[in-house]
N, C-alpha and C positions, 0 to 999 in steps of 0.2 A: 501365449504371452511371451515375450521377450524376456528372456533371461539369460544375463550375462554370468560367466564364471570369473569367477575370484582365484586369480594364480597366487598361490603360498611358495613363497621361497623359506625351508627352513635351513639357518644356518646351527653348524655344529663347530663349538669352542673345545679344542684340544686340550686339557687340560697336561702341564708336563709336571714329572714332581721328581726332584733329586735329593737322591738320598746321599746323605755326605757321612762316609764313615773314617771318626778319629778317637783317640784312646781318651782325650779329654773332650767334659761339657762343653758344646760350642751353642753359637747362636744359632738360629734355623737361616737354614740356607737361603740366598736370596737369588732371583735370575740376572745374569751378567745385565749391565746399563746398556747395550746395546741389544739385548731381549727383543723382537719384534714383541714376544707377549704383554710387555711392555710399555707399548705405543699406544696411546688412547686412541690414536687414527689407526689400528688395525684390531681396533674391535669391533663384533658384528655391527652392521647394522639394519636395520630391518628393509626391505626393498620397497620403493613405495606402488601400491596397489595398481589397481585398476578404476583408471578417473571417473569420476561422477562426472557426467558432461549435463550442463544444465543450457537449453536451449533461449535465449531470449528475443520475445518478437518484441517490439515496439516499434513506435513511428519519430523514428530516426529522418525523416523527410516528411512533407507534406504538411497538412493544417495543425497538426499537433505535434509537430516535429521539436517543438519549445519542451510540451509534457515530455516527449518520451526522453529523450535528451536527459532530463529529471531523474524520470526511473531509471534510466540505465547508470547515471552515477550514483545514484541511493542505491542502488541494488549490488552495485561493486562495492562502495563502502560497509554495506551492512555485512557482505559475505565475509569482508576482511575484521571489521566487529567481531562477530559472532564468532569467528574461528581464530581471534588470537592473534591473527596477521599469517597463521600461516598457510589458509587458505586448504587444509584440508579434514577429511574427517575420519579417525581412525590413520590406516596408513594409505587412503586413496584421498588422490587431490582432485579439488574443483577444476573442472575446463567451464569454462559461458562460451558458447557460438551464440552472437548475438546477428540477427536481420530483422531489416526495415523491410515492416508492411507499409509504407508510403502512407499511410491511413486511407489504403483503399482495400476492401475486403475481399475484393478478386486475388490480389498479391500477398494478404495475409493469410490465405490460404493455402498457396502457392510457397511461401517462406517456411513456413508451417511441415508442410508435408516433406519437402526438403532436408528440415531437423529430424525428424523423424523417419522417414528411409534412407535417407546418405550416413546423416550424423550418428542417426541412433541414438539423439539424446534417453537420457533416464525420466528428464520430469521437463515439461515445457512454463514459461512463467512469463507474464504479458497478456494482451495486450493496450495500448492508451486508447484505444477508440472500444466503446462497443460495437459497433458496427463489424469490427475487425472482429473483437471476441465471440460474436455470434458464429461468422463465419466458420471456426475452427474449432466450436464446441462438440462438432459430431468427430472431430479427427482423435480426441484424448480416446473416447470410447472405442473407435476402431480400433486405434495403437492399443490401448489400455496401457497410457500414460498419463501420468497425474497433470492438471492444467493447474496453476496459481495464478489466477488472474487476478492484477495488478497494472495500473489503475481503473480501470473499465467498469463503471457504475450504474449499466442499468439491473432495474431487479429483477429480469427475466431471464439473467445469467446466472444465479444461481436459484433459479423459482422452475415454473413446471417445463420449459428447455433445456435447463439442466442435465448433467449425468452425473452416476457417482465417481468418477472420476477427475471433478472438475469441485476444485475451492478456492475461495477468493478471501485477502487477507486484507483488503482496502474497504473499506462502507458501501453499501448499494445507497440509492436515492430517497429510499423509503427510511433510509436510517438517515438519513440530512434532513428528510420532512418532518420526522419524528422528533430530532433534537431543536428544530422551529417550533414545534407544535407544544414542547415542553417548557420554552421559554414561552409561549404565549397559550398556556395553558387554562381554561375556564374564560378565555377570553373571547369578544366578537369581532370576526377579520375579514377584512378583505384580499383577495389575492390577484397580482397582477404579474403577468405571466406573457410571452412570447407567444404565440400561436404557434407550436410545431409540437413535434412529439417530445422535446427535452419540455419544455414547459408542461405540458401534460402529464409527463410523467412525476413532474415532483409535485401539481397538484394535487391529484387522484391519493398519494399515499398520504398524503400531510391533511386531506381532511378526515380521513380514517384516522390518523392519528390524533388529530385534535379532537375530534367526538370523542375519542378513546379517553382525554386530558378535560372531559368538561366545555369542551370553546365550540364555536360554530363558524361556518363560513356564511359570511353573509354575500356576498357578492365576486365571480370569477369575471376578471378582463383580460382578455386574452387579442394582444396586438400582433400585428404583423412583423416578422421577425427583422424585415428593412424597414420598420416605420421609425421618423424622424419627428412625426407629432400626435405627443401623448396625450394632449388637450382633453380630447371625450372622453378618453380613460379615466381619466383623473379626477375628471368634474361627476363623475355616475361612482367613483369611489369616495369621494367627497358626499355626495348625498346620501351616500347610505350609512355614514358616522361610524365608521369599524373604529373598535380600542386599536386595532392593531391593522397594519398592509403589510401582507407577507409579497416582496419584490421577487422574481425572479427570473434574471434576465442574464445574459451574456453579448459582448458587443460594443463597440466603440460608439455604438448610437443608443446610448443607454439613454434611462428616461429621470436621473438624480436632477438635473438642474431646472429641470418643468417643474419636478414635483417640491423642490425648492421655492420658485418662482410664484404656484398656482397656490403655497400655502398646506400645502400636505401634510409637511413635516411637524406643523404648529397645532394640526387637528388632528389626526393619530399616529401611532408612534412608528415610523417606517421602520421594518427590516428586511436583513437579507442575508444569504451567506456570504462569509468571504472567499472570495477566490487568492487565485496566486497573484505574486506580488504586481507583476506589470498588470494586474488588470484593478489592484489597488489602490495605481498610480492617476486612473482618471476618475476616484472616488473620493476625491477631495469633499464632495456636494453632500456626501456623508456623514459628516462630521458631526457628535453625538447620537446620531441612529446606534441601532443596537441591532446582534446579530447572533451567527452561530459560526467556529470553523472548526474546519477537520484537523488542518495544522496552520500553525504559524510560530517560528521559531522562537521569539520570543513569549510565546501561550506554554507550550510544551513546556514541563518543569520535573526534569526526572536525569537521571546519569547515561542514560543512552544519548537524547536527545545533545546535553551538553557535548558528547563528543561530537557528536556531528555536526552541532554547530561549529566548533573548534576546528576540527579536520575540512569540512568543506570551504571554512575559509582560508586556513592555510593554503589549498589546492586551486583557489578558484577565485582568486586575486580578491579576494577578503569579501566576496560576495558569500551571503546566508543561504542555508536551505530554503528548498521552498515546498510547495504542499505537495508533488510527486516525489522529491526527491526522501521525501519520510517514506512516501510508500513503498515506492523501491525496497529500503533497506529493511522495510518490516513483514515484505515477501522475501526476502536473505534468511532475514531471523526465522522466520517461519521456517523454512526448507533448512536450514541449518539444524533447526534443534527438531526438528521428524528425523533426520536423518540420523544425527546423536543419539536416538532412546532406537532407532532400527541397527544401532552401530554399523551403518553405512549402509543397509540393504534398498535399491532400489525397485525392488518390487512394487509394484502399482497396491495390488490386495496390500501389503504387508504395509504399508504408507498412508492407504486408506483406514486402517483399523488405529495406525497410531496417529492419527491426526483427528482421526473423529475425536470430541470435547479438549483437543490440547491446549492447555496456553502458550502464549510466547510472548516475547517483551517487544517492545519498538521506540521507534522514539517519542509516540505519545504516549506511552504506558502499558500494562498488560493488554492483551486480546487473547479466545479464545474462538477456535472454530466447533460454532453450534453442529453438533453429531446429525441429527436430520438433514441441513440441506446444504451444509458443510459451508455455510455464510458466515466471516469473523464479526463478532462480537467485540463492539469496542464505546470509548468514551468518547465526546465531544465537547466542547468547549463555548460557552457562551462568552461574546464577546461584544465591546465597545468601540465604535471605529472611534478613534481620537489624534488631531492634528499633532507631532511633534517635529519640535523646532530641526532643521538639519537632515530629517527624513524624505525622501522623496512619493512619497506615498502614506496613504493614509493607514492607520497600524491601529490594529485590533489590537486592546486592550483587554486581559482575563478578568472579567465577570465569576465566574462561576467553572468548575467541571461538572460538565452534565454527564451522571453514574449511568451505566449501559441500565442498568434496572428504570430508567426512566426512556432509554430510546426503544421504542416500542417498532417492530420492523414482523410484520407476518411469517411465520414458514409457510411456504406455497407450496412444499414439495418434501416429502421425504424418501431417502436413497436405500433399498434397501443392502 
């Protein structure tokens, strides 16, 4: 195991003391005004440590180059949060060496192994694509350095490919299925979905979840991920009358204005999650559907969130956070306050043991990493997409918080 030493400078304050001997009571002696002992500038001060270097991958280029973008400024703001502004813990300061996996997982691999034999970081934390964080799951266990993967949501990251030295402070997919499956809980649904493996994935946990709530799945359509005509789809989810269509799609050839068009919306009650803001900007066709999200800056309602509203637009010509740039800062939070209660030790074991069941705050509210498979545990937010006037985009309105005791997400895996 990698273990770094901690250099101690101690300093030693001379203490000087004049004795002043006169035949009458005087006052106690005091040191000349020009005293160096004197000088608030030459009293000790403590030297600062040895930096905590925090590696960050994300996809700083490429198809998710928008997400990681996100995380990497939530993830600076949160570290400047959490520590006060002054960026260190104890008397060792933060370094981030941040690189772009391109969101290709040949190079996030390759970025990866880089931090950790050149850099030597302490804790790696990233990355936006799963595909990337598969890739460099087996590299924390080699190093035995902690991973905080951040945003990377499939649930086989932290399920049975997992290792214990890998935790994630962002939701997996099975807790977005769960927080759908609770708002459309005891009810009969249809689900209409992409054809690929992201579609697949958030149906499979979301009907496990919904049996879990009472409801059923009546009917799975699954289109082709370039399909431009959702016609069939639509009219074989039509005939099977679901209270509810759980939508799940990504894509500029989304299927809102068919399902507008064919009558959908007026025969059951469509939803979907919401995504981040440019892709709420061609969800106009939405308008009173109902939903679920993870964040949305105006949902979140707590004293973290409001600064980072506040701060990101000051910095970012009065543009709002968006739903990475939460996650970011609540992977900061996290590693900030591990590192707080270890008062600064970077040991992998010693980080694993205080992060099993920890909480931490974020911008949408506490979370805590469940001790088995080291998966954050958090709330989610039921939401209303609703028009308003001078917005560019359609804005989820808060419904409800959905309590983690109602996101129901399996352990797959326990570490021991």
């Amino acid at each position: 195991m990698k273990i770094k030493k901690i250099l101690a400078i101690l300093l030693a304050m001379t203490m000087v003391v004049s004795v002043v001997a006169c035949n009458q009571p005087a006052p106690a002696p005091q040191p000349p005004a020009d005293d160096p002992a004197d000088d608030p500038a030459e009293d000790p001060v403590e030297e600062p440590g040895e930096p905590i270097v925090i590696g960050g991958l994300t996809s700083l280029s490429g198809a998710l180059m928008d997400y990681g973008n996100q995380m990497k400024a939530g993830f600076e703001l949160g570290l400047e949060y959490a520590t006060n502004g002054t960026m260190m813990i104890g008397n060792r300061p933060i370094q981030v060496i941040w690189e772009d996996t391109t969101t290709v997982p040949e190079v996030a691999r390759e970025r990866a192994t880089k931090l950790l034999d050149e850099d030597e970081v302490d804790i790696l934390v990233g990355p936006t694509s799963s595909a990337d964080a598969f890739a460099i799951l087996g590299l924390a266990e080699e190093y035995e350095t902690i991973l905080m993967i951040e945003p990377a949501a499939a649930d086989f990251l932290t399920g049975e490919l997992s290792n214990r030295f890998v935790f994630r402070t962002g939701r997996n997919t099975a807790q977005d299925a769960a927080a759908m499956a609770a708002i459309m809980a005891g009810s009969k649904v249809a689900v209409f979905a992409p054809d690929t493996a992201f579609g697949r994935a958030y149906t499979d946990p979301f009907r496990v979840a919904l049996e879990e709530a009472g409801g059923e799945v009546l009917i799975e359509e699954y289109a082709p991920a370039d399909a431009t005509n959702f016609a069939p789809y639509i009219t074989r989810i039509l005939n099977t009358n679901p209270e509810y269509t759980f939508v799940i799609w990504a894509g500029a050839n989304n299927p809102w204005r068919q399902m507008q068009e064919m009558g959908l919306f007026e025969a059951t009650t469509v939803s979907t999650g919401a995504p981040e803001i440019a892709a709420l900007r061609t969800m106009f066709d939405m308008e009173g559907a109902t939903g679920f999200t993870v964040y949305y800056h105006q949902v979140a309602q707590n004293p973290v969130n409001e600064w980072l509203v506040e701060q990101h637009k000051a910095r970012f010509d009065g543009a709002p956070p968006d739903i990475f740039t939460s996650g970011g800062m609540a992977a900061a939070m996290a590693i900030v306050t591990a590192l707080e209660k270890t008062g600064g030790n970077t040991d992998a074991e010693v980080l694993i043991q205080t992060m099993r069941g920890m909480e931490f705050d974020s911008p949408t509210g506490m979370r805590y990493f469940r001790a088995e498979d080291h998966q954050a545990q958090q709330s989610l937010f039921e939401i209303k997409y609703t028009r308003v006037d001078g917005v560019d985009h359609i804005v989820p309105e808060l419904i409800r918080v959905i309590p983690i005791e109602e996101i129901f997400n399996p352990i797959q895996v326990t570490h021991p």
